[in-house]
Each structure stands twice: as structure tokens, then as C-alpha cells.
C-alpha positions in Angstrom: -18.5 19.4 -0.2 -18.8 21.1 3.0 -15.3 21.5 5.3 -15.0 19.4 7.8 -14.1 20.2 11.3 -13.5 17.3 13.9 -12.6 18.1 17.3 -9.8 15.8 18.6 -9.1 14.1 21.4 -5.7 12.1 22.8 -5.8 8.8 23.2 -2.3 7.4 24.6 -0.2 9.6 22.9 -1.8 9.3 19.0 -4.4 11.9 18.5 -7.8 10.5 16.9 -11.0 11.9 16.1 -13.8 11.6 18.5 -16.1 10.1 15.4 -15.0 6.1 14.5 -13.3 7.8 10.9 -11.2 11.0 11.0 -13.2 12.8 8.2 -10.4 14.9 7.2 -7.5 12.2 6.5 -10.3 10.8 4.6 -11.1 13.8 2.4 -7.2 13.6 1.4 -7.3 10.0 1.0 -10.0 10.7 -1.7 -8.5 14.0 -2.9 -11.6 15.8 -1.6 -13.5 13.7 -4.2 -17.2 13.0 -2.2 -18.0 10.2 -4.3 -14.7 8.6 -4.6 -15.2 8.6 -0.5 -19.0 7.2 -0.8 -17.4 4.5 -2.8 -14.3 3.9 -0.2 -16.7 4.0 2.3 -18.6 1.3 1.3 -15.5 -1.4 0.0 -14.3 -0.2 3.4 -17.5 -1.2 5.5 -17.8 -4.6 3.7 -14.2 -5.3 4.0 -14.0 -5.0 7.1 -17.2 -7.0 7.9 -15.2 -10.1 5.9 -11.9 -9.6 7.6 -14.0 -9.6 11.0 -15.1 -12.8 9.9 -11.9 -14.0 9.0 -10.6 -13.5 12.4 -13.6 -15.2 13.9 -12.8 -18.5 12.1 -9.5 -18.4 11.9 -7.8 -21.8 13.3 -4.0 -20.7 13.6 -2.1 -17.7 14.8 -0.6 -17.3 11.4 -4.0 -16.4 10.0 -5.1 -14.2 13.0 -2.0 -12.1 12.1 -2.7 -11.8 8.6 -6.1 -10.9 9.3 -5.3 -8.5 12.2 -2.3 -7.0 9.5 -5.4 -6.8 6.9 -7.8 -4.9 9.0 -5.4 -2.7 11.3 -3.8 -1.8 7.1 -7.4 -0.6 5.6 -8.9 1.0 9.2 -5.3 3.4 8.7 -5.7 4.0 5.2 -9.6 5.4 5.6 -9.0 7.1 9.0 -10.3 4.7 11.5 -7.2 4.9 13.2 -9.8 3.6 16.6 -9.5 -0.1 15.0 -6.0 0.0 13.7 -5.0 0.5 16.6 -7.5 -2.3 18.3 -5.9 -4.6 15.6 -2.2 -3.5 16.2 -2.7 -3.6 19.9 -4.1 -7.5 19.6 -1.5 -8.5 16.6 1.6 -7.2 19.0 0.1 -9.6 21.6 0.0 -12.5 19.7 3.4 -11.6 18.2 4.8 -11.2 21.7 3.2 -14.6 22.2 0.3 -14.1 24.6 -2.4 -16.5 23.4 -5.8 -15.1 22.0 -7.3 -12.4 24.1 -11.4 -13.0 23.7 -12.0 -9.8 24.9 -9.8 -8.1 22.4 -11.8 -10.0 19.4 -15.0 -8.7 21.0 -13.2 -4.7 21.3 -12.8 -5.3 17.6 -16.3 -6.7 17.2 -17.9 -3.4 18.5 -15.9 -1.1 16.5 -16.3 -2.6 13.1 -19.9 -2.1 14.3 -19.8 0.8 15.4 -17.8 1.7 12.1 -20.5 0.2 10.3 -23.4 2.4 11.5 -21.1 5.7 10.9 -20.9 4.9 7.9 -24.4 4.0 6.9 -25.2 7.7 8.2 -22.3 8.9 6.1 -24.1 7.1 3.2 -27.4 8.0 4.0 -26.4 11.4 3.7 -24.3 11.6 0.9 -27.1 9.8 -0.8 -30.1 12.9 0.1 
């Protein structure tokens, strides 16, 4: 596999790569292994896609939180530090007790899709 270089930008005072999955803390998340990342890739994708879901039906704050915890866990562990921090930012505000913030569920809409479509690409071209 090719190395990877990402340029990096600050946001707040985390730095995070300027594509929705730092490439690199995925290659050692995968031990440089391209398929093992193909495959992590694509549990990752539908994951989060069901733990969207989740937080779109959810009926209490308990399971928003668990949800929120779930998502914000997996986004960290593949380098789509973006929606961790989207889900850590909404699950502090519902731990501080602010009620549900629509517009935070919609941030998190766009950026599993947004996630999504890098990751078909990523796909797409590990597959040619």
C-alpha cells in the first residue's frame, strides 16, 4: 500500500484530518493491513448507519446516550475523530441536561453521510 499523507487542520484544539477518516490512525489501527482496513471500513460504514438509526428512534435519554457512547466509541477507533466528537459534543449536552438538540442529530446525520460516501470511494478503489 501506498503511504499516506494527510494534511491537518485544527479544529478547537484537537487536530483532525481534513478527509471525514484520518487515513493514517487507520493504517495502525489495521497494522498497515489494506484488506483488514477494506473490511473495517465496511462493519464501520454499516455500523454506523444502524447506530444513526438508533438515535433517530430512540424514546429516552438513556438510549440516546448509549447510542451517542456507541457511535462517538467506533468513529475514534477508525479515525473519524469529525463524528466522535459530533457525538461527544451532543452526549455532554444531554449529560449536562440540556434536552435534545435537533440540529445536533442532523450535524451527525451529514457526517455519517458524508462518512459513508468516503468510504465507498475508499472501497471503490481498494477494489480496482
Amino acid at each position: 500500500m501506498a503511504a499516506r499523507s494527510l494534511k491537518r487542520i485544527e479544529l478547537g484544539r484537537s487536530p483532525v484530518a481534513q478527509a471525514p477518516i484520518d487515513l493514517v490512525h487507520l493504517a495502525r489501527q489495521t497494522l498497515n493491513d489494506e484488506r483488514l482496513e477494506v473490511e473495517v471500513l465496511r462493519l464501520f460504514d454499516e455500523m454506523s448507519h444502524v447506530y444513526y438509526g438508533r438515535l433517530e428512534t430512540s424514546t429516552t435519554v438513556a438510549d440516546l446516550l448509549t447510542n451517542l457512547h456507541t457511535l462517538k466509541g467506533a468513529a475514534a477507533g477508525v479515525g473519524a475523530f469529525g463524528l466522535a466528537e459530533l457525538a461527544r459534543t451532543a452526549e455532554t449536552e444531554l449529560r449536562g441536561g440540556a434536552a435534545v438538540n435537533p440540529e445536533r442529530i442532523e450535524e451527525l446525520r451529514v457526517a455519517v453521510e458524508e462518512l459513508s460516501a468516503f468510504i465507498g470511494a475508499r472501497l471503490k478503489q481498494a477494489a480496482a
